[in-house]
Biotite code that builds the C-alpha atoms (Angstrom):
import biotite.structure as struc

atoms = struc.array([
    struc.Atom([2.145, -14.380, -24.320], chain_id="A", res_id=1, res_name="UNK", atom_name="CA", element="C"),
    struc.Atom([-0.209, -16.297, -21.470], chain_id="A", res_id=2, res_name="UNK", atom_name="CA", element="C"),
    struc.Atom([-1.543, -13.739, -18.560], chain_id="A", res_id=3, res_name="UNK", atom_name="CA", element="C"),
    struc.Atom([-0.204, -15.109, -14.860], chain_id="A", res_id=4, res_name="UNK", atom_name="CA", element="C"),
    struc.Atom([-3.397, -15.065, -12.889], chain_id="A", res_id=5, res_name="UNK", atom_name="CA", element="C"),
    struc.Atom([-1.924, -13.867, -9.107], chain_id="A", res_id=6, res_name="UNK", atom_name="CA", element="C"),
    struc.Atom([-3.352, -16.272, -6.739], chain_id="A", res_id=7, res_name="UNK", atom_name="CA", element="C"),
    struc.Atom([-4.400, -13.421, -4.704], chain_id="A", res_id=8, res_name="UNK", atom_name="CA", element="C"),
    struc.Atom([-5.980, -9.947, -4.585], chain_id="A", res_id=9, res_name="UNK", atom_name="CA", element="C"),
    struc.Atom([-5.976, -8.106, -1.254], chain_id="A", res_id=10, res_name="UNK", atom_name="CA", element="C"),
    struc.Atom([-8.473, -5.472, -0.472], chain_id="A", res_id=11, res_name="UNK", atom_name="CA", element="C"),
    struc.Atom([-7.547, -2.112, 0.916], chain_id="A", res_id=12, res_name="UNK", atom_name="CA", element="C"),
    struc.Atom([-8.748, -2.810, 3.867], chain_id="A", res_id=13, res_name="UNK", atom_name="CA", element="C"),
    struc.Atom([-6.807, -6.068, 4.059], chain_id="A", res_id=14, res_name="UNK", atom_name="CA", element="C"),
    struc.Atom([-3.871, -4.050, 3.111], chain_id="A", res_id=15, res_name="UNK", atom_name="CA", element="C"),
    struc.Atom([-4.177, -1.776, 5.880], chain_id="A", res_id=16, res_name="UNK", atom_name="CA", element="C"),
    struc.Atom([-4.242, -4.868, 8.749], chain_id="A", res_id=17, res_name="UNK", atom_name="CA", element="C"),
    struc.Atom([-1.363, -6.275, 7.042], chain_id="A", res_id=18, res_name="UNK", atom_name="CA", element="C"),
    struc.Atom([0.724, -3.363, 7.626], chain_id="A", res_id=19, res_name="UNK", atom_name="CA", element="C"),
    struc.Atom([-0.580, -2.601, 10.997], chain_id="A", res_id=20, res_name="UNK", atom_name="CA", element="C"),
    struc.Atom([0.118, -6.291, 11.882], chain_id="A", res_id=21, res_name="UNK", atom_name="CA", element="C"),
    struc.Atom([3.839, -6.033, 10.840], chain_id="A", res_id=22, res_name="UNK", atom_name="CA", element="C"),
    struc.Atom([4.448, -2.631, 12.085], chain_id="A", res_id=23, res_name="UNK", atom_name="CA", element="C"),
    struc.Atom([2.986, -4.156, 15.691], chain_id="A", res_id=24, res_name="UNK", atom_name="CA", element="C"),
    struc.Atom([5.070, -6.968, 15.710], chain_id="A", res_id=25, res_name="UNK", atom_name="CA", element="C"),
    struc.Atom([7.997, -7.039, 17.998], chain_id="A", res_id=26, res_name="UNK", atom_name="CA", element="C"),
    struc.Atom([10.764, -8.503, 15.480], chain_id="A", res_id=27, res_name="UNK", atom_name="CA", element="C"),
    struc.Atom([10.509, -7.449, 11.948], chain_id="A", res_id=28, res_name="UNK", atom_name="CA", element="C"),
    struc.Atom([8.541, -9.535, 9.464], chain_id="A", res_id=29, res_name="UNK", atom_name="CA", element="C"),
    struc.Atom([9.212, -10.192, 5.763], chain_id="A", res_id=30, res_name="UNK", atom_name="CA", element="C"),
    struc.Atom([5.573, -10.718, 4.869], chain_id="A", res_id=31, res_name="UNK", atom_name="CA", element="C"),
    struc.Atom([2.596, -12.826, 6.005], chain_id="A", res_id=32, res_name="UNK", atom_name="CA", element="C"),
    struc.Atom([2.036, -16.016, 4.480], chain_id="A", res_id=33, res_name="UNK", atom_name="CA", element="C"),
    struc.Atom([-1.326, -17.260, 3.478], chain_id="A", res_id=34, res_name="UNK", atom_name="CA", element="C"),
    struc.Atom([-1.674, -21.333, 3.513], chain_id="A", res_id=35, res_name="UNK", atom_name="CA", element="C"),
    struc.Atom([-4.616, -24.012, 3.928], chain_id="A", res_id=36, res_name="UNK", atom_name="CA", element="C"),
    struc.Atom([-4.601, -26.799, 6.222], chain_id="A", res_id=37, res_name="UNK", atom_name="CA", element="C"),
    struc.Atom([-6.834, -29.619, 6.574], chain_id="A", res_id=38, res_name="UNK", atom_name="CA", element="C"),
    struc.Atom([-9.718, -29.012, 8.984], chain_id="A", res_id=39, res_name="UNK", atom_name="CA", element="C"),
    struc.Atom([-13.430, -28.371, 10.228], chain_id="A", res_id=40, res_name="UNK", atom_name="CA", element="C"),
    struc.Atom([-16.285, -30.220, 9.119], chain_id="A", res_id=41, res_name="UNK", atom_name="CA", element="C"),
    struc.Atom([-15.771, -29.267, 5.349], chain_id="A", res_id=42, res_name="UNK", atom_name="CA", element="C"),
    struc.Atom([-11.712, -30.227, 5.222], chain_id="A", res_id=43, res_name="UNK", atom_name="CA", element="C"),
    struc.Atom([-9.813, -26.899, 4.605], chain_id="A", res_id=44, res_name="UNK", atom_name="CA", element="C"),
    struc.Atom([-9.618, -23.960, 6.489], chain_id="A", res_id=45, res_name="UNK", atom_name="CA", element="C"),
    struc.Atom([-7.253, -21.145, 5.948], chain_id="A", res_id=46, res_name="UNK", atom_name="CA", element="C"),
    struc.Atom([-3.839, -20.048, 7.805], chain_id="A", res_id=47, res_name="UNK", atom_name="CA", element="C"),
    struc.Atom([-2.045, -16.769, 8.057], chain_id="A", res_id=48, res_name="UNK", atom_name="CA", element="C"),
    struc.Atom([0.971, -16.123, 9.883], chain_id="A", res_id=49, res_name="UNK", atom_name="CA", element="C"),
    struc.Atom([4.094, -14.077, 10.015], chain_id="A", res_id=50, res_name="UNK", atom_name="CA", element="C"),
    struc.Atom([6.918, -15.028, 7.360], chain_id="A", res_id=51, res_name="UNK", atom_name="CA", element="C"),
    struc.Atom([10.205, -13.932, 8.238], chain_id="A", res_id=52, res_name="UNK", atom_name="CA", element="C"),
    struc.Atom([11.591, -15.543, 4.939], chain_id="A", res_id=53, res_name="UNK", atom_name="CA", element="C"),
    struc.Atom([10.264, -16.671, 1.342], chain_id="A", res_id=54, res_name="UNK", atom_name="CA", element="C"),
    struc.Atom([9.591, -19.783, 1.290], chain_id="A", res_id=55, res_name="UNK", atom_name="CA", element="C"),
    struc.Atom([11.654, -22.206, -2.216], chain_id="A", res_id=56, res_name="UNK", atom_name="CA", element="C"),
    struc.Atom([8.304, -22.059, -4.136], chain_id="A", res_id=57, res_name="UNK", atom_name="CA", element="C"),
    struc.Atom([5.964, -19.667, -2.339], chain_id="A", res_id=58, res_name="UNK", atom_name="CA", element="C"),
    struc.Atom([4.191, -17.339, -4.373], chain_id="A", res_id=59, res_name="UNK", atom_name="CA", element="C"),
    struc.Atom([4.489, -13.631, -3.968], chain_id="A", res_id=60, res_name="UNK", atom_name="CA", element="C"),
    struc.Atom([2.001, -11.410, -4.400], chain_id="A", res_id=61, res_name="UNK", atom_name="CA", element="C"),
    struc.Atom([2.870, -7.828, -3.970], chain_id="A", res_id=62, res_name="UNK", atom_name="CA", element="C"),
    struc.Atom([-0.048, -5.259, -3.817], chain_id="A", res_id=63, res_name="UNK", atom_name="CA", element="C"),
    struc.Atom([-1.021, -2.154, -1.921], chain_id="A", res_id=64, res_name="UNK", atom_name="CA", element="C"),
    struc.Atom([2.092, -1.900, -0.291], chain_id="A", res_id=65, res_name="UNK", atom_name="CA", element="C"),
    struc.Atom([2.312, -5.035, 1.381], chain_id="A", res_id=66, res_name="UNK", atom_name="CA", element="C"),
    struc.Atom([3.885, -8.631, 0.535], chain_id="A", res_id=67, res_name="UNK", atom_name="CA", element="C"),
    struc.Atom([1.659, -11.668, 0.871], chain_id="A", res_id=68, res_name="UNK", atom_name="CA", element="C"),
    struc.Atom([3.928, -15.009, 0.423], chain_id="A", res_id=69, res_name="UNK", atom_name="CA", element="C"),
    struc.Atom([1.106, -18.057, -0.730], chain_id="A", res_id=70, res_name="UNK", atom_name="CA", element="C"),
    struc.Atom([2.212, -21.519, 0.002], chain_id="A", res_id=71, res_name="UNK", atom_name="CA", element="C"),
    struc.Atom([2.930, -23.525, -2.960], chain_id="A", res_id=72, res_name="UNK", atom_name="CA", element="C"),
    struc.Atom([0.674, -26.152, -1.335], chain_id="A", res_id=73, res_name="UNK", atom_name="CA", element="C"),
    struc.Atom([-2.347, -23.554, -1.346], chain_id="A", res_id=74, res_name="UNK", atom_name="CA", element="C"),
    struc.Atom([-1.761, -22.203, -4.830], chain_id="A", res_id=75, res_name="UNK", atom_name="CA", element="C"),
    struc.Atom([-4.125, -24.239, -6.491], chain_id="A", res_id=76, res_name="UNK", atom_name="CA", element="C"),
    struc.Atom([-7.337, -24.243, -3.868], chain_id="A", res_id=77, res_name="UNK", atom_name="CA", element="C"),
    struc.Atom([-7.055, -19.901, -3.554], chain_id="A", res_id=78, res_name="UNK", atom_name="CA", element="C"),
    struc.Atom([-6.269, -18.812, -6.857], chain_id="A", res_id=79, res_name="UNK", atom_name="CA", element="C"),
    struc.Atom([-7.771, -15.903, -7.812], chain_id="A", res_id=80, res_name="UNK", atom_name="CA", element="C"),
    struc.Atom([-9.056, -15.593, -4.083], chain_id="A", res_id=81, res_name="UNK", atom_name="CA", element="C"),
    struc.Atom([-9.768, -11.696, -2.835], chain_id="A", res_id=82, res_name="UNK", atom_name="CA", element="C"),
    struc.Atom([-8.146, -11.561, 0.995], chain_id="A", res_id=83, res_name="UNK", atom_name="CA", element="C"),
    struc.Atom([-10.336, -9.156, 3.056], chain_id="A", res_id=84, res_name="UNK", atom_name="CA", element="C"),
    struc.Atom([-10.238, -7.543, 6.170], chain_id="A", res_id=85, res_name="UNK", atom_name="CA", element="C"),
    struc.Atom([-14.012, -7.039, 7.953], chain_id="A", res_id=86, res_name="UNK", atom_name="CA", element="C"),
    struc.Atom([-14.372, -5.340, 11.156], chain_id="A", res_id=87, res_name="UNK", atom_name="CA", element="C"),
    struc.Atom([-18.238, -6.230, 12.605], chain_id="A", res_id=88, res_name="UNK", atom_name="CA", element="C"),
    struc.Atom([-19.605, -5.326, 16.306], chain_id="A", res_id=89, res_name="UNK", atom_name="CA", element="C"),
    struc.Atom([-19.028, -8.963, 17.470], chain_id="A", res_id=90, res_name="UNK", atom_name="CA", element="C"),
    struc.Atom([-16.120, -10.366, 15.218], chain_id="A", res_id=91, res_name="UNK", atom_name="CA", element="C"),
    struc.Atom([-13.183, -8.894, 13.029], chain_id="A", res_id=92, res_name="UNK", atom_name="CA", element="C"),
    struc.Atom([-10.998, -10.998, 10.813], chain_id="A", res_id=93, res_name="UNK", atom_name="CA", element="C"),
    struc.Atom([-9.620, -11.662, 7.423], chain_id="A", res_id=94, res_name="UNK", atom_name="CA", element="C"),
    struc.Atom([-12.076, -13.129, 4.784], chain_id="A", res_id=95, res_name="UNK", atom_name="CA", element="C"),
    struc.Atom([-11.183, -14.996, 1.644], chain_id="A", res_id=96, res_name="UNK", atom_name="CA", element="C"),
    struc.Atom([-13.846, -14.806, -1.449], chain_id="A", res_id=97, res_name="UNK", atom_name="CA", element="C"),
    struc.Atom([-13.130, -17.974, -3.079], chain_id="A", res_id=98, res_name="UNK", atom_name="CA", element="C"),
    struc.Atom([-14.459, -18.619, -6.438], chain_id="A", res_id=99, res_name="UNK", atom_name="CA", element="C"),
    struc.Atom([-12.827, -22.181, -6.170], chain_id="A", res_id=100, res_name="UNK", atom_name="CA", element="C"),
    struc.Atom([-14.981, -23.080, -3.214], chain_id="A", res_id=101, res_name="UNK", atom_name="CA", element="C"),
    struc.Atom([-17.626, -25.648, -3.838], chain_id="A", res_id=102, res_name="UNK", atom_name="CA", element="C"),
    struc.Atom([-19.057, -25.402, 0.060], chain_id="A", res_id=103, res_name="UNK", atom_name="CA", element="C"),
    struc.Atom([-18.564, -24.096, 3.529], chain_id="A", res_id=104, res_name="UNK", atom_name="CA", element="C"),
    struc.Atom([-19.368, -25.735, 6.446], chain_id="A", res_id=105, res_name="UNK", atom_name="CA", element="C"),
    struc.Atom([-22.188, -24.103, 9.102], chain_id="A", res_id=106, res_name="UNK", atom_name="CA", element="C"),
    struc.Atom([-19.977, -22.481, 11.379], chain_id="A", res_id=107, res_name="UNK", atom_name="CA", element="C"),
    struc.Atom([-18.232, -20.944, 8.126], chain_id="A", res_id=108, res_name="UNK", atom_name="CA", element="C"),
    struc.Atom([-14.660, -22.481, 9.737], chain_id="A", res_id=109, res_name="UNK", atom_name="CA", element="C"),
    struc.Atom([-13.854, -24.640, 6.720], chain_id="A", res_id=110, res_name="UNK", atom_name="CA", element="C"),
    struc.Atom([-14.603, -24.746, 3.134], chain_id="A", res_id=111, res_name="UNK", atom_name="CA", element="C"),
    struc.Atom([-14.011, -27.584, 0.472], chain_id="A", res_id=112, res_name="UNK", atom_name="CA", element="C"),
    struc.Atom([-13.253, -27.400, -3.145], chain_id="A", res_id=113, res_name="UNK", atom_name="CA", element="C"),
])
């Protein structure tokens, strides 16, 4: 029998932000979905946003209590991607570990693959 590899592993912190993100918003979410889009100096950058359906083909990756839908068009750039959630004195944000990444850009906006 051949292992599925899940495209993505959240972190507990990640986890956490997720919730709090749903539970904040106004009308009720299903999930977030995860995506890439072209953009930045290296040509991908990554997109979150509020899903208030699965997508046809979107991936689901249920862990730590929370859903994460992945686009189908994002599957193959973030698999095996670890979603974070960082809180720093001057920024706080999500943060994808890559191993599929090949470069970032300067500004660390964009990646390539």
């Amino acid at each position: 029998m051949i292992a599925h590899k899940q495209a993505l592993t959240v972190t507990d912190a990640a986890a956490t932000r997720i919730q709090a993100l749903l539970a904040g918003r106004e009308k009720p979410a299903l999930a977030v979905r995860v995506g890439i889009r072209a953009r930045g100096c290296s040509g991908l950058s990554y997109t979150l946003e509020y899903a208030d359906e699965k997508g046809k083909f979107d991936e689901v990756v249920e862990a730590k209590g929370v859903t994460i839908l992945v686009d189908p068009k994002a599957v193959m750039f973030i698999l095996g991607t670890e979603m974070d959630y960082v809180e720093e004195k001057l920024q706080s944000g999500f943060v994808f570990r890559n191993p599929n990444e090949k470069g970032r850009c300067g500004c660390g906006e964009s990646f390539h693959v």
